[in-house]
C-alpha positions in Angstrom: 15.1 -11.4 2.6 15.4 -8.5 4.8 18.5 -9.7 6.7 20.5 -6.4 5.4 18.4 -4.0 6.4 19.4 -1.7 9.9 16.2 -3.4 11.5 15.8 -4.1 15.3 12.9 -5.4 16.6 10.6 -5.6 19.8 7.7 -6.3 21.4 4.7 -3.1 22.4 1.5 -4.2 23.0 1.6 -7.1 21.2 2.2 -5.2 18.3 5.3 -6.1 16.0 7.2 -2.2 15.6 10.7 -2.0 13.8 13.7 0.8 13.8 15.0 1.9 10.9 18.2 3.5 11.4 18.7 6.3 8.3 20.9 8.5 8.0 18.7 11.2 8.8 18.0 9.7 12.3 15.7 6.5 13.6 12.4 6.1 12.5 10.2 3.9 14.6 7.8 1.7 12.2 4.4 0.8 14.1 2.3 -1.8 12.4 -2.0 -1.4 12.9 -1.8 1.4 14.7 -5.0 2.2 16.5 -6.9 5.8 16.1 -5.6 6.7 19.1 -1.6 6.3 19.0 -2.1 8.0 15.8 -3.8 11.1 17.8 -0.3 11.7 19.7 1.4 11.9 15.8 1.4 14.5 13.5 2.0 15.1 9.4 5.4 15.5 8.3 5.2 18.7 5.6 6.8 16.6 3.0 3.7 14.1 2.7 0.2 15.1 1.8 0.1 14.4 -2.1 -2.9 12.8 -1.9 -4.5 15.4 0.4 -3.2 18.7 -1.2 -0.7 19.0 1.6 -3.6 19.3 3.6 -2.0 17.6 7.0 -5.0 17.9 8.8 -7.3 16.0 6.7 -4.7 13.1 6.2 -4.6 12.6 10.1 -8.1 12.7 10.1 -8.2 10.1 7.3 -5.6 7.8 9.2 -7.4 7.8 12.1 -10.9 6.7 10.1 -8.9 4.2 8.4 -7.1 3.2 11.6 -10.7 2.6 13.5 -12.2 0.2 10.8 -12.8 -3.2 11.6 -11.1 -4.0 8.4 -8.3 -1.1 8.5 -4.6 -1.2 9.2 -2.6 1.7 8.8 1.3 1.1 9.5 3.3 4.6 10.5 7.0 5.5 10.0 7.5 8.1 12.9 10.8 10.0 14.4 9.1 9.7 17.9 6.3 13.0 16.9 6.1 13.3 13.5 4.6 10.9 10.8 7.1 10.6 7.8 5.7 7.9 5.9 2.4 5.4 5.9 0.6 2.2 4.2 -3.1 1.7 4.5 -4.9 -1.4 3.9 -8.9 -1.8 4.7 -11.8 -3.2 2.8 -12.2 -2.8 -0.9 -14.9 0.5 -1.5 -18.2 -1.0 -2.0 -19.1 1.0 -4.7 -16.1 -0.3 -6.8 -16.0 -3.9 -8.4 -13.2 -5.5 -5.8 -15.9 -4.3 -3.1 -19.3 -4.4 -4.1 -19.5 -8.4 -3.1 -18.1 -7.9 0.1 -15.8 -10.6 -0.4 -14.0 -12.0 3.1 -10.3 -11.8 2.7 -10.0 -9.7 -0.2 -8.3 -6.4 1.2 -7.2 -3.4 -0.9 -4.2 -1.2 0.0 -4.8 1.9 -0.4 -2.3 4.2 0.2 1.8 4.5 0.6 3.4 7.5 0.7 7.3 8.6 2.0 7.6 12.4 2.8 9.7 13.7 0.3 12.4 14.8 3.0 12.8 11.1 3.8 12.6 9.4 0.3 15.7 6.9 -0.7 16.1 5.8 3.0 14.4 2.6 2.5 11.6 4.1 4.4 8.8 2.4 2.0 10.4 -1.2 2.3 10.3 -1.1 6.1 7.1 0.0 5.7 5.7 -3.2 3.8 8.2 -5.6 5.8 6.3 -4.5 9.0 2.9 -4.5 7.3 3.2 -8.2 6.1 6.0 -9.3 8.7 5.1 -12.7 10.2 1.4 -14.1 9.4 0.1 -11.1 8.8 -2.7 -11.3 5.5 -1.4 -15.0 4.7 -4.6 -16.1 4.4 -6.1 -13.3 2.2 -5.6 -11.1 -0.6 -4.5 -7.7 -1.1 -4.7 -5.5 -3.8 -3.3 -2.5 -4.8 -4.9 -0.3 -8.0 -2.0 2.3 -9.0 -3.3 5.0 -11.3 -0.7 7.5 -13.1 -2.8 10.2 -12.0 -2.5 9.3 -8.5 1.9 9.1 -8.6 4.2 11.9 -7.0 6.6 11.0 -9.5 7.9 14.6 -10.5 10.5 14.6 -8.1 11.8 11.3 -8.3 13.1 12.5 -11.7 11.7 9.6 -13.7 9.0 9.4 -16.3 5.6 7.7 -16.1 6.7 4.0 -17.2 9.9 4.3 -15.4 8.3 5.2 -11.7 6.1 2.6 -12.3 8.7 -0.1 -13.2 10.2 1.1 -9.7 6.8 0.6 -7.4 6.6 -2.7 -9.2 10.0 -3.6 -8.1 9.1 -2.5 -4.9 5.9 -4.3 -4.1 7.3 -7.5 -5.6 9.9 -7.5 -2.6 6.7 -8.7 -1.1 5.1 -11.0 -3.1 2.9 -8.7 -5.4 2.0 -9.8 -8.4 0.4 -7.7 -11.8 -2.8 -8.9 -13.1 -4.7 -7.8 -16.2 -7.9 -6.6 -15.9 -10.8 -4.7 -17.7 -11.6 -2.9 -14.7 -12.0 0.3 -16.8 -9.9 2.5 -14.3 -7.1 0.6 -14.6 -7.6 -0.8 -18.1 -8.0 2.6 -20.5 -4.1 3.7 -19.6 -1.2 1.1 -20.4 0.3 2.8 -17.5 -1.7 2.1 -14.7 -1.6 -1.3 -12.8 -3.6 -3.5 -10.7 -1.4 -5.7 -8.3 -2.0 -8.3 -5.5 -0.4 -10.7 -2.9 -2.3 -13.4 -2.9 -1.0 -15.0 0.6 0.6 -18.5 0.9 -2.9 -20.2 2.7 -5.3 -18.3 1.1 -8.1 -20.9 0.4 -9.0 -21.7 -3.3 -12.6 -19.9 -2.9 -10.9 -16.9 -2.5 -8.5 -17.2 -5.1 -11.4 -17.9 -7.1 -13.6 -14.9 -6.4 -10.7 -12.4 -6.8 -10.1 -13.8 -10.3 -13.3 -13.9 -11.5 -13.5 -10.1 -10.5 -10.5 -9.3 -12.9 -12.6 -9.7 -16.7 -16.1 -9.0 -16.7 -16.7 -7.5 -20.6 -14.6 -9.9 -23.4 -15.7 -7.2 -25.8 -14.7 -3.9 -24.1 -12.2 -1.7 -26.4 -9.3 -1.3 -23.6 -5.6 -1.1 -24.5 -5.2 -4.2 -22.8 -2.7 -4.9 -25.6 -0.3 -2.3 -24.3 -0.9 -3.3 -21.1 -0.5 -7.0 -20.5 3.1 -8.1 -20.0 4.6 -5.0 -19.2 
């Protein structure tokens, strides 16, 4: 599926890493990147949305993520700087996809592209080294996207339309939408929750997830508005 893309790939220990060749230079993508290759990195200025631009406190949050059992954070670097990044880890307890503790069930949390190195494919090299060979085919991942949460301004579309283009995204790699009355998600037509259920995952866990996604048949949610789009 990927066979177009500028992509050459090599062995560093053990570890799966791609090059992207863009047109602003090569990026080097490193799949589960431990806390401490991520201490020689730091934040490009075009990413921190999440953090306030606060580049400090996302390295920080990398490297917690990074050091997880559960965590895997994948890096886009030029060689010094970080100019893009996907975290998966363990759903938050204190939310319904983690309060069960579930084995297998993953939530990604995070993607971002620096906005000096958007529309370079940076995000789909990103997931192709994140779920290149066996990686998570035998669990789940999910992915809640809330409006709130979208640096969409500067892509110059509106709401619906930035989400259309994540959805096209993550589908690249096997996500899927699911309708839920998680009440996060469900109160805004908008927002989404998505997953990639992986090729063996075992019918237990397929199970578990599901019966996680409805949980009050007579809560007043626009799931209406939301289911199909």
């Amino acid at each position: 599926m990927f066979s177009s893309f500028p992509f050459f790939t090599r062995k560093a220990n053990g570890a799966r890493t791609q090059t992207l060749a863009t047109s602003r230079g090569a990026l080097t993508i490193v799949p589960a990147c431990s806390a401490d290759q991520l201490t020689g990195l730091t934040i490009d200025d075009g990413l921190g949305f999440f953090w306030h631009h606060r580049s400090d406190l996302q390295l920080d949050a990398l490297k917690k993520i990074a050091a997880t059992p559960a965590g895997c954070v994948t890096v886009a670097h030029d060689g010094a700087t970080i100019v893009g990044y996907v975290t998966i880890g363990a759903p938050d307890p204190d939310v319904r996809w983690g309060r069960d503790h579930i084995k297998g069930l993953y939530e990604l949390g995070g993607i971002e592209v620096s906005r000096a190195w958007r529309r370079q494919r940076v995000a789909d090299a990103i997931l192709a080294t994140t779920f290149g060979g066996d990686a998570y085919t035998d669990a789940i991942v999910l992915a809640t996207g809330y409006r709130w949460c979208w640096d969409f301004e500067e892509s110059g579309l509106d709401v619906r339309a930035y989400r259309d283009a994540l959805h096209r995204l993550f589908c690249k790699f096997e996500f899927e939408f699911f309708a839920t009355d998680e009440p996060n998600i469900a109160w805004y037509p908008d927002n989404a929750l998505i997953a990639r259920i992986g090729k063996r995952a075992s019918r237990d866990l397929v199970a578990r997830f599901k019966a996680l996604l409805f949980e009050d048949a007579g809560a007043d949610y626009a799931l209406g508005e939301f289911v199909g789009r």
